[in-house]
FITI-708634 format. One record per residue (C-alpha): residue in one letter; z, x, y. Coordinates in steps of 0.5 Angstrom, whole numbers, padded with zeros to 4 digits, always signed. Each point is the difference from the previous one (the first is absolute). Example, Ala and Ser with C-alpha at 12.3 -4.5 7.8 and 13.67 -1.06 7.14 Angstrom:
residues 2
a+0016+0025-0009 s-0002+0002+0007 
END
This chain:
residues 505
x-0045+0007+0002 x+0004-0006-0002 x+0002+0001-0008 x-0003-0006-0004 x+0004-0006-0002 x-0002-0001-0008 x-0001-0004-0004 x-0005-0002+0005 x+0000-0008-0004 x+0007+0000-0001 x+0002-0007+0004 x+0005+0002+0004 x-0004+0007+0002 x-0005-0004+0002 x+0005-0004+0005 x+0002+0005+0003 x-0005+0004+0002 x-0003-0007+0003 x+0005+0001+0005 x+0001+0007+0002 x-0007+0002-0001 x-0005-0006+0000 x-0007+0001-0003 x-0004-0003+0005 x+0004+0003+0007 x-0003+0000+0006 x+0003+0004+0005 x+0001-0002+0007 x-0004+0001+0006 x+0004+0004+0005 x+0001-0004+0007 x+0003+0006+0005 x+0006+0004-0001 x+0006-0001-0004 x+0007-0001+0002 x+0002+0003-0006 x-0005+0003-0007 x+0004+0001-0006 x-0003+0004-0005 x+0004-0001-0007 x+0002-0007-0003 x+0005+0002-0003 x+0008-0002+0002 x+0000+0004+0006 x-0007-0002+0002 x+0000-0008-0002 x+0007-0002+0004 x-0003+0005+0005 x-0006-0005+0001 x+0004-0006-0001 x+0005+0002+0004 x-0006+0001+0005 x-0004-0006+0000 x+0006-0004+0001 x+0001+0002+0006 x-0006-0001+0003 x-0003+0007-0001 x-0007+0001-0003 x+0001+0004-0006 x-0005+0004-0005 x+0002+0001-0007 x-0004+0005-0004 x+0001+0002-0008 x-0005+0003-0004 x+0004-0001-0006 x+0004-0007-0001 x+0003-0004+0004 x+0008+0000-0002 x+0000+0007-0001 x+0003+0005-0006 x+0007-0006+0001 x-0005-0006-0003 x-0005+0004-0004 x+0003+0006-0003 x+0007+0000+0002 x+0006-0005+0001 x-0004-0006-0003 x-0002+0003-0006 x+0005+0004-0002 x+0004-0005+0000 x-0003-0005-0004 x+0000+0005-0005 x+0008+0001+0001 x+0001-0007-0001 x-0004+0000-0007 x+0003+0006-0002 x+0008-0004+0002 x-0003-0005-0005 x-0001+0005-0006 x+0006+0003+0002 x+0004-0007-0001 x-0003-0002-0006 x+0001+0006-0003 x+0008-0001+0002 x+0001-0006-0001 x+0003+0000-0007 x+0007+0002+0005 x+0000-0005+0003 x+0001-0005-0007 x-0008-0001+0002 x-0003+0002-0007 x-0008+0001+0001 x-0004+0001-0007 x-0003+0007-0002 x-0007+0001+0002 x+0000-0003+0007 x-0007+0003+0003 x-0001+0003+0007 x-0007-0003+0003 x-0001+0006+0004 x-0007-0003+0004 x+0004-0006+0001 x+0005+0005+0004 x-0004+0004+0004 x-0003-0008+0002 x+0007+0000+0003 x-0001+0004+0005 x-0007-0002+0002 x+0003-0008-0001 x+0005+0004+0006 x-0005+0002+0004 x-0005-0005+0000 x+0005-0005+0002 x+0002+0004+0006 x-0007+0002+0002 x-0001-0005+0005 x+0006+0002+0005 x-0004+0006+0000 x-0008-0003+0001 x-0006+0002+0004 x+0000-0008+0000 x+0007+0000+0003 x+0000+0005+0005 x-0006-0003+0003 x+0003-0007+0000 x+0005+0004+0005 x-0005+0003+0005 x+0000+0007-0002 x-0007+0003-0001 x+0000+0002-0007 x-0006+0005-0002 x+0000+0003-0008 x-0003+0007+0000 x+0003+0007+0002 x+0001+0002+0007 x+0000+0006+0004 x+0001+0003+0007 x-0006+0001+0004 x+0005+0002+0006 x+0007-0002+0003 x-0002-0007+0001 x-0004+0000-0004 x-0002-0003-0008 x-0006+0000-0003 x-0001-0005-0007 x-0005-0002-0003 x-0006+0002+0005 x+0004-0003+0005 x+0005+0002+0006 x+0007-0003+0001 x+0003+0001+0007 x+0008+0001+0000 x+0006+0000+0005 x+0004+0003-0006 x+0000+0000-0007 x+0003+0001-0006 x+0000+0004-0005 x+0003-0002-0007 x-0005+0003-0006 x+0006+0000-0005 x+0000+0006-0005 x-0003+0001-0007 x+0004+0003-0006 x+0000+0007+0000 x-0003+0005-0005 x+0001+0006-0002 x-0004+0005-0002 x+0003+0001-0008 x-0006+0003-0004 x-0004-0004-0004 x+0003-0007+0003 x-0006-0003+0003 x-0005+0002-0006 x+0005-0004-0004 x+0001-0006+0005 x+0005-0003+0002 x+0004-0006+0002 x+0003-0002+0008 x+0004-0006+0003 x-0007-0002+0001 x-0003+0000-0006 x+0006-0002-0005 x-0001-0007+0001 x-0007+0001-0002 x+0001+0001-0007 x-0002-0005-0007 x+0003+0003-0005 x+0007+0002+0000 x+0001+0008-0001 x+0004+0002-0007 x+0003+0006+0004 x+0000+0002+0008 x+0002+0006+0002 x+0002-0002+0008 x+0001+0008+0005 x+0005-0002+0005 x+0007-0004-0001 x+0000-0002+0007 x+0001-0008+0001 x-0007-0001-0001 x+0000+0003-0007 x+0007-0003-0001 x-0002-0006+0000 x-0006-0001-0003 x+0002+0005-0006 x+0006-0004-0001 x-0005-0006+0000 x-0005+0003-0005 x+0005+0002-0004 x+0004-0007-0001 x-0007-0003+0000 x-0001+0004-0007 x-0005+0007+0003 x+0004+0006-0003 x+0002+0003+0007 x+0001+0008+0001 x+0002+0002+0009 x-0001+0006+0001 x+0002+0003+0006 x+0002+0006+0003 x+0008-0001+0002 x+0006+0000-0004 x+0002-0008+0001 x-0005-0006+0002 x-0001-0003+0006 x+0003+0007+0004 x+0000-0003+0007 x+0005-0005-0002 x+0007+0000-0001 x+0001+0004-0006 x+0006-0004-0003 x-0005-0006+0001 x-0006+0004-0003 x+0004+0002-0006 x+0001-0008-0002 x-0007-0001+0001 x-0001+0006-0004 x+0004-0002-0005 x-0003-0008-0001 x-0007+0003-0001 x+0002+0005-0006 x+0004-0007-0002 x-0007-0004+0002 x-0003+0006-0006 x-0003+0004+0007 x-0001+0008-0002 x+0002+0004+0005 x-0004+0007+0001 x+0005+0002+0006 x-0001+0007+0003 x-0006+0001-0003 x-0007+0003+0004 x-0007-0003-0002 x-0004+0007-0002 x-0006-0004-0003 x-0003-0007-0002 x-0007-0001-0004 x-0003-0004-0005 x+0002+0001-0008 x-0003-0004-0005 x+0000-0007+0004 x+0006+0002+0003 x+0002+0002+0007 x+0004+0007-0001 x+0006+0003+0005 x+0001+0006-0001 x+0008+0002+0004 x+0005+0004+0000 x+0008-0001-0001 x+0005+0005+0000 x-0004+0006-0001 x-0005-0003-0006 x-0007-0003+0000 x+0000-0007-0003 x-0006-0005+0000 x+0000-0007-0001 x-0005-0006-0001 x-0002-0007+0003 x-0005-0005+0000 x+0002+0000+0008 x+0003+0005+0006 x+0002-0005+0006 x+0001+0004+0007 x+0005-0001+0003 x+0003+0006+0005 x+0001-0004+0006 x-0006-0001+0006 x-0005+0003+0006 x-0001-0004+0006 x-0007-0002+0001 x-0002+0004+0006 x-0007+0003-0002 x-0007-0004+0002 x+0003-0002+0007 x-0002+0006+0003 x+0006-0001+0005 x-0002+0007+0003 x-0005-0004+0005 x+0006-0004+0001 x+0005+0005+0002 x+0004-0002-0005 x+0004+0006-0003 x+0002+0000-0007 x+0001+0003-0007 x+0000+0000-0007 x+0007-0004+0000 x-0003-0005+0004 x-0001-0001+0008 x+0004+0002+0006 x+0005-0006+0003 x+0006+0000+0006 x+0005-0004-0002 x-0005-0007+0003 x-0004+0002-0005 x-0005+0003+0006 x-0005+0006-0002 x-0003+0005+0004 x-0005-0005+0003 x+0006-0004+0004 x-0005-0006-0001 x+0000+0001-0008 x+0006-0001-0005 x+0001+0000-0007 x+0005-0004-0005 x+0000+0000-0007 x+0000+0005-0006 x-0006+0003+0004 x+0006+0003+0006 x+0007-0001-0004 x+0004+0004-0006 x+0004-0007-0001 x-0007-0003-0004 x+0003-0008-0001 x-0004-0006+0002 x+0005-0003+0003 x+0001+0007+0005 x-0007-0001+0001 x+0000-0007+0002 x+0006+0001+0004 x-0004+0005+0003 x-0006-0003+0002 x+0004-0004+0004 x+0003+0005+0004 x-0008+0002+0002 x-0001-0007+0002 x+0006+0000+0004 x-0002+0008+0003 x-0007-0001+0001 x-0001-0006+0003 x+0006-0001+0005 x+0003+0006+0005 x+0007-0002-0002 x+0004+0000-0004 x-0001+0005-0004 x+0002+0000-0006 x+0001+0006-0006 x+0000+0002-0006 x+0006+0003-0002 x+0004-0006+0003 x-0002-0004-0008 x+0005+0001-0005 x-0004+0001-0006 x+0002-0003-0007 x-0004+0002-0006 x+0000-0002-0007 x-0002+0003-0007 x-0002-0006-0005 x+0002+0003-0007 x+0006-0003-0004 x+0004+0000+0002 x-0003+0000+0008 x+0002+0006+0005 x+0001-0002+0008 x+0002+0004+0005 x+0001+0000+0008 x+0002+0005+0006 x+0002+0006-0003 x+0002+0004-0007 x+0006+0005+0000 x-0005+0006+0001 x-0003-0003+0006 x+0006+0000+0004 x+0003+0007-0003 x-0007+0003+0003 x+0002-0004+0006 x+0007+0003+0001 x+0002-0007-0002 x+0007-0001-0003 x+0000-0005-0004 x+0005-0005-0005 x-0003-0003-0005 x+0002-0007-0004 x-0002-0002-0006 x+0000-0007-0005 x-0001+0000-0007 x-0005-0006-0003 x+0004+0000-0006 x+0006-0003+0006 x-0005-0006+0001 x+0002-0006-0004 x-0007-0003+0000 x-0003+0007-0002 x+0005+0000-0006 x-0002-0008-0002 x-0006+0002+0000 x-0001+0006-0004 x-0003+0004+0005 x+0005+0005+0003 x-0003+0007+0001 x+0000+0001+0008 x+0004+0001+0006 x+0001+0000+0008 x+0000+0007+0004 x+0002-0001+0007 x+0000+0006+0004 x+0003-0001+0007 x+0002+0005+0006 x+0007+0004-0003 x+0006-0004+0003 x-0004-0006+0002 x-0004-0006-0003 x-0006+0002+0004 x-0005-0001-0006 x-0005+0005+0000 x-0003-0001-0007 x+0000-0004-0007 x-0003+0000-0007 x+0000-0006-0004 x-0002+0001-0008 x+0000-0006-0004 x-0004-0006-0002 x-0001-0003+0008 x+0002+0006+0004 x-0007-0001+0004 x+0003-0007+0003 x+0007+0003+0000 x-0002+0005+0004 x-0002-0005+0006 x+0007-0001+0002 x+0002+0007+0000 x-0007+0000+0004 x+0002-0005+0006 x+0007+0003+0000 x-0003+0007+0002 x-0004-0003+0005 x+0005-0004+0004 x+0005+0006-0001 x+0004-0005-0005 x+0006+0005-0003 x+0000+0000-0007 x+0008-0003+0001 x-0003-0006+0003 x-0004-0002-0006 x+0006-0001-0004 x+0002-0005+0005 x-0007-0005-0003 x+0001-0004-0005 x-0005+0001-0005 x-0001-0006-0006 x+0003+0001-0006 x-0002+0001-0005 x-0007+0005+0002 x-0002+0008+0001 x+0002+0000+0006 x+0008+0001+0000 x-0001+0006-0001 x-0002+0001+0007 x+0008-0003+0001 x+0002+0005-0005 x-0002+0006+0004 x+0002-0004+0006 x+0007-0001-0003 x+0000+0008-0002 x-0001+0003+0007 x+0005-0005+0003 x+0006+0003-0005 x-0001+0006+0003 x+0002-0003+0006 x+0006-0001-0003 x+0003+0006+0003 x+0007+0002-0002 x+0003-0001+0006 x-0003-0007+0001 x+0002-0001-0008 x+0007+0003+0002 x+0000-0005+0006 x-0002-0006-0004 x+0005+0001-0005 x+0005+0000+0006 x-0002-0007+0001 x+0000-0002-0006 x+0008+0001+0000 x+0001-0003+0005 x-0002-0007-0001 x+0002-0001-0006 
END
């Protein structure tokens, strides 16, 4: 069941949805069989069907929600849009450090806000359209599809015949099952942008990047935020010196911190949403005008009836070899619906690989082959590829360890904006980097360099030698450069080079 875009006479809502689902849609008459039927116009989903049809394929797409997915609906997009408004405020507010003095009083629109995000999405729906993807070629029904053999989908009463097929569904927010949470009602990624009025107060249960991100934003946009989670610290799949940063930012943002907390209980209270937790030993309570849900995701596997397709799968998604190839060998899946790494640009990649794997004999390309980067949006941003510390310790991985400050940065300094740093972690006694982090105000465009250094087996040595542009953030990668290259300088080359320096005096 597709979750409802409102409100339903926003101008910007009513764009959207007359690109990725068309009122008056008529689905096309199937034609005989199909090299390739996509189930899911999500990322992994609408590359794929592009991808497909450029090549001369003939390609079904199916999606029983919106086209774009959860990235362009409810997701990347909007959240985004939000960030950005909330920068602003951020700004405004700061400015008075700057020599910039802004008069007391300055109000936040908060419809105007939110209209951001869905200006944002609007704009961007076209790329995602029903309208487009015909324009291509591709065969695009809207309405939900099912397996009614191993070759086989049925939509809409009618029967489409595949080749191959993919699977990218994409995933859902999780719930849990804390008592009274459903009675008293509750916010999603999905319904957050659906709001008119701005929340007083919002408790958000989850510290993850989707709860970092938009309590910092509610926060800065003037909703009195508590996060609520069951770890010691915010973001605990993160580094934890750059978790600590963030951490630090949104109590600084005014961001109340609920941390090694469990939620008991939630109900209603004199027009409030009451939650009941307790925290080191004692049952505490607390009351807002919202809860927003935020405890990461479930992939979309139920509805498909992926039994009579022969596909093997679970409540952590469905099953995949390393070419993204089911238990049916003529069925893949790509996406947040068969990976653990749920990011949009993993699942573009992704449907790539299945236009590569299932349309050609060779050759074959796999998925552990693609260096993933990742980014949180909070501020300042977190980013991150290849491995942490304790991936290459459960590995037996000895590993040495490099580090600049953004303090160090000169841009970073003239700017006021100093928090942050680089981690590189590369193989112990040589510059083979096997992992980054980055924490700062661009960390998520910083990281790229790192990225394609990793790809191409570039050592952190070797960026020492490129010249980045004074001044700009990226000198920090210089730095951290320059910090592995000294330990080069070993007493033996150092007692060496004082030598011949004597020499030719």
């Amino acid at each position: 069941m597709s979750i409802e875009i409102l409100p339903a006479d926003n101008r910007f809502n009513q764009t959207l949805l007359e690109n990725v689902k068309p009122a008056d849609w008529v689905n096309p008459t199937p034609d005989g069989k199909y090299n390739l039927i996509v189930i899911g116009a999500g990322s992994a989903g609408l590359v794929a069907a592009s991808g497909a049809s450029q090549i001369g394929a003939k390609v079904a797409l199916i999606e029983k929600g919106l086209m774009g997915g959860d990235c362009l609906n409810y997701g990347c997009v909007p959240s985004k849009g939000i960030i950005r408004s909330a920068k602003a405020a951020h700004s405004v507010k700061t400015a008075g450090k700057f020599g910039v003095n802004v008069p007391d009083g300055v109000q936040i629109d908060f419809n105007t806000a939110v209209d951001n995000a869905r200006q944002a999405r609007a704009a961007i729906a076209p790329h995602d359209s029903a309208k487009r993807y015909t324009d291509m070629g591709v065969d695009v029904y809207l309405g939900e599809g099912r397996f009614v053999g191993k070759d086989k989908i049925e939509i809409d009463g009618q029967i489409l015949e595949f080749s191959k097929a993919l699977i990218s569904t994409g995933s859902h927010p999780a719930h849990i099952p804390i008592p009274g949470l459903a009675e008293t009602g509750y916010l999603t990624n999905e319904t957050v942008f659906n709001l008119t009025e701005q929340p007083k107060s919002m408790a958000i249960i989850g510290a993850g990047p989707i709860g970092a991100e938009l309590a910092q934003s509610f926060q800065r946009l003037g909703t009195d935020v508590t996060l609520i989670d069951m770890a010691e610290h915010i973001l605990p799949r993160e580094d934890a010196d750059a978790a600590e940063i963030v951490q630090n930012q949104l109590i600084d943002d005014g961001v109340t911190l609920v941390l090694g907390a469990k939620t008991s209980n939630i109900s209603n209270s004199d027009g409030k949403k009451r939650i009941a937790y307790e925290q080191n030993g004692s049952e505490q309570t607390l009351d807002v005008d919202e809860i927003l849900l935020a405890v990461g995701r479930r992939p979309n596997v139920n509805g498909l009836d992926l039994e009579i397709a022969g596909v093997e799968y679970s409540n952590r998604g469905i099953e995949v070899n390393d070419q993204l190839q089911t238990s049916n060998p003529n069925i893949f899946a790509a996406g947040d619906v068969a990976s653990k790494y749920q990011f949009t640009h993993v699942a573009g990649h992704s449907g790539a690989i299945v236009v590569q794997n299932a349309l050609f004999p060779f050759p074959k390309r796999k998925f552990s082959d693609l260096i993933i980067p990742w980014v949180t949006y909070t501020y300042p941003e977190i980013a991150h590829v290849g491995m942490y510390a304790a991936d290459a310790a459960e590995k037996g991985i000895e590993i040495d360890t490099y580090t600049a400050q953004r303090k160090s940065v000169d841009r970073a300094i003239a700017e006021a904006d100093t928090a942050g740093f680089i981690k590189v972690h590369t193989e112990k006694g040589s510059g083979k980097i096997l992992g980054a982090t980055i924490v700062g105000t661009h960390a998520g465009e910083l990281i790229n360099e790192i990225t394609i250094a990793i790809k191409h087996k570039l050592s952190l040595g070797a960026l020492a030698s490129v010249i980045h542009p004074y001044p700009t953030e990226a000198e920090i990668i210089s730095k951290v450069a320059v910090e592995y290259n000294k330990t080069r300088l070993t007493p033996r080359i150092k007692g060496w080079m004082e030598w011949w320096m004597k020499r030719t005096r």
